[in-house]
C-alpha positions in Angstrom: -7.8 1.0 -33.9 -8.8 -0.6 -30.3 -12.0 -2.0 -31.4 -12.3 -5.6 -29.4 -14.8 -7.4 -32.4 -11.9 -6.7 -35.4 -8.9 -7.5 -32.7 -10.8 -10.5 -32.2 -11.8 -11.3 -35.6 -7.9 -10.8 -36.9 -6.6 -13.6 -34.1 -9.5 -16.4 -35.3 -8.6 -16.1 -39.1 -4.7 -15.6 -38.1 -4.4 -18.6 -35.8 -1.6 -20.4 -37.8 0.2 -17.6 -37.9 0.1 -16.8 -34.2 1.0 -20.6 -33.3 4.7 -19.9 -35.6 5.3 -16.4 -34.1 7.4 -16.7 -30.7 5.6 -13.8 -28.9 6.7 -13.1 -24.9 4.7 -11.2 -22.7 4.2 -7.4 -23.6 3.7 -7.8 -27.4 7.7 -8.5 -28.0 9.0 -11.0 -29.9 11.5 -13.1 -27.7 14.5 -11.9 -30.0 13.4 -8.4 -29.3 13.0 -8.8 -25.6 16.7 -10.4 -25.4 18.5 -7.6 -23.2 15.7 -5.1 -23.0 14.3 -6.3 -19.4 14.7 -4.1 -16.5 14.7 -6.1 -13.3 11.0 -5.1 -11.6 10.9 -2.4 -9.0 10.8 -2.7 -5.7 13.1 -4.4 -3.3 15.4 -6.7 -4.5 15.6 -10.2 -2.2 19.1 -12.6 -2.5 18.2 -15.9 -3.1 18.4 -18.3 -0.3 16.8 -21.1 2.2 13.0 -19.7 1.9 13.1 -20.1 6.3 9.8 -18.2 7.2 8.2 -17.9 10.5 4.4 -17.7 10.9 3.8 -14.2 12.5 -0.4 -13.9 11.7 -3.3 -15.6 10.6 -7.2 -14.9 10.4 -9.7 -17.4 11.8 -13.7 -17.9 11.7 -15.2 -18.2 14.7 -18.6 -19.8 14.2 -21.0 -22.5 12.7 -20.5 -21.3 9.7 -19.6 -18.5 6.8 -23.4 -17.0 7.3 -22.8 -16.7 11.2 -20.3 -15.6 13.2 -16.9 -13.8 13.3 -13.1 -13.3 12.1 -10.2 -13.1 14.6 -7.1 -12.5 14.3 -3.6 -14.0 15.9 -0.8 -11.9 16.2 2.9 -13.0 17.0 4.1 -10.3 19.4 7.4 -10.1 21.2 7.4 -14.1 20.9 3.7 -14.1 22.3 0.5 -15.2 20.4 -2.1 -12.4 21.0 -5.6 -12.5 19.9 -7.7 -9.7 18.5 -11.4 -10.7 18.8 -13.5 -7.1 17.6 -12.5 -5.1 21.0 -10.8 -7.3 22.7 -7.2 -7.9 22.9 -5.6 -10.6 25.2 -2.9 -13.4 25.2 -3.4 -16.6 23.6 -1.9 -20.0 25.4 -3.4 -22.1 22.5 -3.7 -20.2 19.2 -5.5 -23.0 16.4 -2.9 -22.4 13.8 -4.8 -25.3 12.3 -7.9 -23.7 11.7 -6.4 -20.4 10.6 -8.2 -19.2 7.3 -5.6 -16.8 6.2 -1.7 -17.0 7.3 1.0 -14.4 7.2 4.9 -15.3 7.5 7.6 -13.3 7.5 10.7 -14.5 5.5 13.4 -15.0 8.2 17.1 -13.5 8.1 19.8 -15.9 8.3 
């Protein structure tokens, strides 16, 4: 009936019987599941060497989290460019070390 305090109340005094049951995710038994799966939608990768190039990351500039600013590095026609607020120039030294957040991009073989 979708009411949480009898859902819960059923799994406490059912616990032996939920440890025996082989349940997979969704509700299913794994028997039931067996050739019911669709494959998930969206685009479908082939397995292969996982070769990724770094094409982004986010940085802090600043002391620390309560002052100062993000930036962000950008790979661009084989050039690191850096987007600090309104400015936009090249980058001869990006810190990829201090980067907080990275982006790669899975690269075709």
């Amino acid at each position: 009936s979708n009411v949480l305090d009898r859902a819960v109340d059923w799994i406490f005094s059912h616990l032996d019987d939920l440890e025996s049951m082989d349940v997979s995710e969704g509700g299913r038994s794994a028997a039931e599941s067996e050739g019911v799966r669709d494959p998930p939608p969206g685009p479908h990768v082939r397995d292969g060497p996982g070769k990724y190039e770094l094409v982004a990351f986010v940085s802090h500039m600043g002391t620390s989290t309560m002052c100062g600013h993000y930036v962000c590095h950008i790979k661009k026609d084989q050039q690191w460019v850096i987007f600090n607020d309104q400015k936009v120039c090249a980058s001869e030294k990006p810190p990829k070390d201090m980067g907080y957040l990275y982006f790669y991009r899975r690269v075709a073989e």
